[in-house]
C-alpha positions in Angstrom: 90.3 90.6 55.4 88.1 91.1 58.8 89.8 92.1 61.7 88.9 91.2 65.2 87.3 94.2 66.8 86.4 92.7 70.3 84.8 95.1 72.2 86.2 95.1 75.9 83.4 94.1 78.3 82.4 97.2 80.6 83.4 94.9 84.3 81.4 96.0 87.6 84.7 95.3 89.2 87.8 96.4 89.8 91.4 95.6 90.9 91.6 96.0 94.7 88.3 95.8 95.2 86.8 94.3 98.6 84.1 91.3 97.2 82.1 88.6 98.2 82.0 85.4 96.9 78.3 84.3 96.3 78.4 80.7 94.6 80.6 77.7 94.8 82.7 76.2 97.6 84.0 79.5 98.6 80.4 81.0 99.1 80.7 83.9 102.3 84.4 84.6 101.9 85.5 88.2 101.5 88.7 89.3 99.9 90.3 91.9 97.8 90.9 91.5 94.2 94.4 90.7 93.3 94.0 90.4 89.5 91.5 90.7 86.6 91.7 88.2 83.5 89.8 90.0 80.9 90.0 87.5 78.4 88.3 85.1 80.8 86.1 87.2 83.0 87.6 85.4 85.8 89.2 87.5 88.6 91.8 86.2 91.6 89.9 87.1 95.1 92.7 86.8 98.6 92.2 83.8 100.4 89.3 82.2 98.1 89.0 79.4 96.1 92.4 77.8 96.9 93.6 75.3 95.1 96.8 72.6 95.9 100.1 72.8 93.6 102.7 70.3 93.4 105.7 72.1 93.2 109.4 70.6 92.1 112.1 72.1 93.7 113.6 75.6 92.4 115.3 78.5 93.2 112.5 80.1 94.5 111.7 76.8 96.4 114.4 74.5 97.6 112.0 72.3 99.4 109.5 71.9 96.4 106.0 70.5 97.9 102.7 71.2 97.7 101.7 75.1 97.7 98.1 76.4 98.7 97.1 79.3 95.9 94.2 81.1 95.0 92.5 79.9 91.1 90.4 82.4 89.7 86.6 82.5 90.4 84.2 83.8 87.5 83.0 87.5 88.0 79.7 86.5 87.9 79.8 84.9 91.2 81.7 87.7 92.8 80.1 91.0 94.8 81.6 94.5 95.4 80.9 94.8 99.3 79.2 97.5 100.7 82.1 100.2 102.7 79.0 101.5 105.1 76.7 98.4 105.2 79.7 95.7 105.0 76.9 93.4 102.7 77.4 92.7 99.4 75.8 95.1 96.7 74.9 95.8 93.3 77.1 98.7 91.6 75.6 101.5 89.2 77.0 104.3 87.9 76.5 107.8 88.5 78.1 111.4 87.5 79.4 113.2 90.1 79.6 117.1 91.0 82.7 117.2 88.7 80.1 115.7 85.8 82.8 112.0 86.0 81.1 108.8 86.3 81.7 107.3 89.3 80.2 104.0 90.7 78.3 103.5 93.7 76.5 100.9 95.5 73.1 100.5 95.0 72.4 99.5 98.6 73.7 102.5 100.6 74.0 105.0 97.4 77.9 105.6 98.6 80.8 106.3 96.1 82.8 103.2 96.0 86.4 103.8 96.2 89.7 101.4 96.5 
């Protein structure tokens, strides 16, 4: 019997993450990352690509209606953005003082922290 040994992908990205949305209808928007789907490699970005849901009511909702939410966006269309520039940038990886690998924009050679 094989088993299945799916390597998990190494992501550029990370939850909370400040990115740029560089293709598709929300091109130019900026917004933290909520939430990764691995599975997917599709990521949930504040206030891009939102998408209309009818909605019964509940609970949670008494009126029902429709509700304005964010979709996912692929990862491949997303950008970690620059802290000292404030432009989008590629990431690399690099070992610190400490000898940990840390990852840092390519455009300004700064750490990138969250």
């Amino acid at each position: 019997m094989v088993k299945n040994n799916k390597v998990k992908p190494k992501l550029k990205i990370r939850k909370g993450d400040l990115v740029q949305v560089i293709a598709g209808d929300s091109k130019g928007k900026q917004g933290k990352i909520l939430e990764i789907i691995l599975k997917d490699n599709r990521a949930i970005v504040e206030g891009a690509n939102m998408v209309s849901r009818h909605t019964k009511p509940n609970a949670a909702n008494p009126n029902g209606g429709i509700i304005k939410k964010e979709a996912p966006i692929h990862i491949s269309n997303l950008m970690v953005v620059d802290a000292k520039t404030g432009k989008p940038t590629r990431v690399g990886r690099q070992k610190d003082a400490a000898g940990k690998l840390v990852r840092i924009a390519k455009k300004s050679g700064e750490e990138i922290k969250q």
